[in-house]
Backbone as JSON Lines, residues from 0, in Angstrom:
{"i":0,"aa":"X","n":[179.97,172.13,-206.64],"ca":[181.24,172.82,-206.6],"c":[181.06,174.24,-206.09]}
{"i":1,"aa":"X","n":[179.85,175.18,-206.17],"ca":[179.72,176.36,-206.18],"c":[179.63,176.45,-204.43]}
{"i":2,"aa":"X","n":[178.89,175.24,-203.71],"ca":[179.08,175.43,-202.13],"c":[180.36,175.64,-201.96]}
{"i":3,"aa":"X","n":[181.31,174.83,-202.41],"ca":[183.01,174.6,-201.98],"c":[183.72,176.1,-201.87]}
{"i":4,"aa":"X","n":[183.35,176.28,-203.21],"ca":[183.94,177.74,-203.6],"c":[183.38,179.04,-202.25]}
{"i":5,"aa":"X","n":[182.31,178.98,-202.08],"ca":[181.49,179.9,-201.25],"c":[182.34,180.19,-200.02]}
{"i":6,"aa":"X","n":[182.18,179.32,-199.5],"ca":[183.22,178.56,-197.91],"c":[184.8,179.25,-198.04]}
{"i":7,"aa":"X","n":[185.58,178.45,-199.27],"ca":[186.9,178.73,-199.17],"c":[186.87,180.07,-199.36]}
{"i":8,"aa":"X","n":[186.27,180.67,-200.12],"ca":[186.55,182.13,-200.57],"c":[186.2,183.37,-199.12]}
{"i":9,"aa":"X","n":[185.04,183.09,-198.39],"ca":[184.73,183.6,-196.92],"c":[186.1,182.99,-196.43]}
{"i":10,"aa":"X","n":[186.84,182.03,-195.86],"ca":[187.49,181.46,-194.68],"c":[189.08,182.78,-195.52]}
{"i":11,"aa":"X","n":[189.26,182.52,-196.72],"ca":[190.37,183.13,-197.41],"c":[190.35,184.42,-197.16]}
{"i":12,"aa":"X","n":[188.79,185.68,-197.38],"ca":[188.69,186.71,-196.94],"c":[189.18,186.97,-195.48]}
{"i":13,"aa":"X","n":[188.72,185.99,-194.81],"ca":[188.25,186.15,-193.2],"c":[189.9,186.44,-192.5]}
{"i":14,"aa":"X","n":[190.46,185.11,-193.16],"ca":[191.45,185.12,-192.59],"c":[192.98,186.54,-193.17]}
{"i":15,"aa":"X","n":[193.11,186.97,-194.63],"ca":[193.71,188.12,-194.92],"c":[193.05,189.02,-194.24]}
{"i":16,"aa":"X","n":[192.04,189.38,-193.94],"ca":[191.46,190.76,-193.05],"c":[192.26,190.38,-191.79]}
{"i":17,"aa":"X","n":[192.04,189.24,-190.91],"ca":[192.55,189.31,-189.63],"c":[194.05,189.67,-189.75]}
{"i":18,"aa":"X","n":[195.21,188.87,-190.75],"ca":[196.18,189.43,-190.94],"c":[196.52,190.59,-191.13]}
{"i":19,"aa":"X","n":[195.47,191.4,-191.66],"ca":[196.16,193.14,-191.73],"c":[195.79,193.35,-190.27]}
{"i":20,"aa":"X","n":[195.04,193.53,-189.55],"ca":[194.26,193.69,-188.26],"c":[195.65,193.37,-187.56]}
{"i":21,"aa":"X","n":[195.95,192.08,-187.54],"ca":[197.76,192.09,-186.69],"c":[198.89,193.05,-186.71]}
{"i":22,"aa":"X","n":[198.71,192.87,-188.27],"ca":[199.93,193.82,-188.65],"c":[200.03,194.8,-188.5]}
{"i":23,"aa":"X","n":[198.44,195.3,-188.25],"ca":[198.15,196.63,-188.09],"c":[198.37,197.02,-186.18]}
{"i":24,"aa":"X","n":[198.03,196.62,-185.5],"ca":[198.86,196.06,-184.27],"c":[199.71,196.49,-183.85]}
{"i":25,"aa":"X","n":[200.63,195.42,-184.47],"ca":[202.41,195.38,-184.51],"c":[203.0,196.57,-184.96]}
{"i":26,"aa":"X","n":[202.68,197.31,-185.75],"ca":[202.82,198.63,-186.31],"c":[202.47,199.92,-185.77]}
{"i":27,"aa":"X","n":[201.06,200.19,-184.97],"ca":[201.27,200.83,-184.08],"c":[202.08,200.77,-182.87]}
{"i":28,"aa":"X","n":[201.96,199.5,-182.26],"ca":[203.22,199.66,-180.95],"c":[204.72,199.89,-181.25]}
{"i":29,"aa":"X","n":[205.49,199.84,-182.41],"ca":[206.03,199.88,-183.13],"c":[206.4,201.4,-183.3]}
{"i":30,"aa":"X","n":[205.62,202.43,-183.58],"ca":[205.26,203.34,-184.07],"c":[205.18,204.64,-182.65]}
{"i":31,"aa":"X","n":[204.76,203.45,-181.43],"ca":[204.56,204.29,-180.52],"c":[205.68,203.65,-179.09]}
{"i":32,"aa":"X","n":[206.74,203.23,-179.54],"ca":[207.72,202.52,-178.78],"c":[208.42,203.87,-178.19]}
{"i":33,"aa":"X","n":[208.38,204.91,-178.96],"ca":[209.61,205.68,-178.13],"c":[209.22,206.31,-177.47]}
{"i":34,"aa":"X","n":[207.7,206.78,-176.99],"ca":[207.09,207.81,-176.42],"c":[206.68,207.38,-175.1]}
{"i":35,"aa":"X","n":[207.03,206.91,-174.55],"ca":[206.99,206.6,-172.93],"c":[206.61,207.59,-172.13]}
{"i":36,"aa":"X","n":[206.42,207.55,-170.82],"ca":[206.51,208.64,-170.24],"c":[207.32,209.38,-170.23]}
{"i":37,"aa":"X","n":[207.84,210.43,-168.9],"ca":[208.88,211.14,-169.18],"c":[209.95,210.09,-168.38]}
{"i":38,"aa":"X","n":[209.33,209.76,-167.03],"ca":[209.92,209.12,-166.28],"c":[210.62,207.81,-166.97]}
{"i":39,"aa":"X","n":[209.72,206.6,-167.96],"ca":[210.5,205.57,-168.19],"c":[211.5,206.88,-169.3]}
{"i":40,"aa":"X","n":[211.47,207.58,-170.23],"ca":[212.37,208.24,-170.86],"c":[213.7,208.72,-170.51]}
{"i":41,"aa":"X","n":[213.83,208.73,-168.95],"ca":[214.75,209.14,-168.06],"c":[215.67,207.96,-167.76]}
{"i":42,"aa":"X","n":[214.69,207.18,-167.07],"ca":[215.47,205.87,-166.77],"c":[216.21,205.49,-168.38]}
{"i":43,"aa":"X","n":[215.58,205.17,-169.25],"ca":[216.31,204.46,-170.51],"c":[217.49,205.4,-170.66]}
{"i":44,"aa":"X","n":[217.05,206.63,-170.63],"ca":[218.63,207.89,-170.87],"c":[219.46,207.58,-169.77]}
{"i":45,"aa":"X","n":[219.01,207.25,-168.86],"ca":[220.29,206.27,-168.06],"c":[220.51,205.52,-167.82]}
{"i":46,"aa":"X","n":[220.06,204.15,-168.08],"ca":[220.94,202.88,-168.47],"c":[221.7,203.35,-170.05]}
{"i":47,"aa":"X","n":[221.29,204.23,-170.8],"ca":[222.16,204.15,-172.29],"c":[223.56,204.74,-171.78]}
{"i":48,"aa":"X","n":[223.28,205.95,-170.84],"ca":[224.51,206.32,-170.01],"c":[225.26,205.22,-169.36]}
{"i":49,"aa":"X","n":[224.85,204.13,-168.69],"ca":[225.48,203.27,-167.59],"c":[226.09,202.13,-168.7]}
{"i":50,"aa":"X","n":[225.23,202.33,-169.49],"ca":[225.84,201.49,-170.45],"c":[227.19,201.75,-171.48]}
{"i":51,"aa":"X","n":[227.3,202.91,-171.61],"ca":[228.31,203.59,-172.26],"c":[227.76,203.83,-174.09]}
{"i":52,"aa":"X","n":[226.41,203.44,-174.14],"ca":[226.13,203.98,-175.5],"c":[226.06,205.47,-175.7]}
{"i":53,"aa":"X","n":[226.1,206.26,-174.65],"ca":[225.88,208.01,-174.59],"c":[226.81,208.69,-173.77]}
{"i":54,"aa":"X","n":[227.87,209.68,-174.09],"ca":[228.44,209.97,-173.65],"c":[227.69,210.55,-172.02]}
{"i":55,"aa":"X","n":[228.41,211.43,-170.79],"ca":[227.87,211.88,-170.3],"c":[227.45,213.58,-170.79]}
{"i":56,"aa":"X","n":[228.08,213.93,-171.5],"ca":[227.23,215.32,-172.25],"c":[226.18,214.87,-173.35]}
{"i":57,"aa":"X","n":[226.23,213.92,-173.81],"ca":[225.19,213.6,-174.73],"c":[223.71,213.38,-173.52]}
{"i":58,"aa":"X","n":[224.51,213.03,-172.26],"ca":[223.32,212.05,-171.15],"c":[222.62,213.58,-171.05]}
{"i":59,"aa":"X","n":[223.48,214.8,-170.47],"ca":[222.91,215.75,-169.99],"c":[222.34,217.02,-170.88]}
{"i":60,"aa":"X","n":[222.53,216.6,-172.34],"ca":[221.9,217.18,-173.04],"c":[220.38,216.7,-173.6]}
{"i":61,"aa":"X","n":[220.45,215.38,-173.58],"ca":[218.91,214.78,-173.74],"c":[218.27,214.76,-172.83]}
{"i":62,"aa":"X","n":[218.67,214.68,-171.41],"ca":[217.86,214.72,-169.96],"c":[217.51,216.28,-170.48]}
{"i":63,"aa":"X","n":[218.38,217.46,-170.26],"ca":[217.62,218.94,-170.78],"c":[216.58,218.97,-171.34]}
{"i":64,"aa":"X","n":[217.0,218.7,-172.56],"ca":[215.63,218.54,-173.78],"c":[214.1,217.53,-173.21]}
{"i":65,"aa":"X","n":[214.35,216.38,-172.46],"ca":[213.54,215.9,-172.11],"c":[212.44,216.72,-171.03]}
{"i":66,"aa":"X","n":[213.52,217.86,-170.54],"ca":[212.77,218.3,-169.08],"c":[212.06,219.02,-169.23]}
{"i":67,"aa":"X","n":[212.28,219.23,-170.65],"ca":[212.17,221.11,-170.54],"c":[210.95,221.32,-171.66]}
{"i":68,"aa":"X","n":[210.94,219.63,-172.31],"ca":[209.34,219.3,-173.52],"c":[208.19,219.24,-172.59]}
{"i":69,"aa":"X","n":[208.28,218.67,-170.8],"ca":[207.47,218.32,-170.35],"c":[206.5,218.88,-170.17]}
């Protein structure tokens, strides 16, 4: 019985470590989704414009701020 145990208990470790290792992953890209360049940052501030989620003073106040962090 003590082989059985040996095995399942390694494969049980093995496999919760790899699961944080994913999650851990998924969480940085996650974490680092909004920081694009400046350029994709521009484009997205204008499709949100073309799209009508941002006014156009909201468009030309975040393009500012964007230009002016660079």
């Amino acid at each position: 019985m003590k082989k059985i145990i040996n095995p399942l208990a390694l494969a049980l470790a093995i496999t919760i470590g790899l699961s944080g290792c994913v999650a851990a992953i998924g969480n940085r890209d996650a974490q680092h989704a909004g920081n694009g360049t400046l350029g994709q940052q521009l484009i997205d501030l204008q499709k949100a414009k073309e799209a009508g989620a941002i006014t156009d003073a909201e468009y030309q106040t975040q393009k500012a701020r964007l230009l002016d962090n660079k």
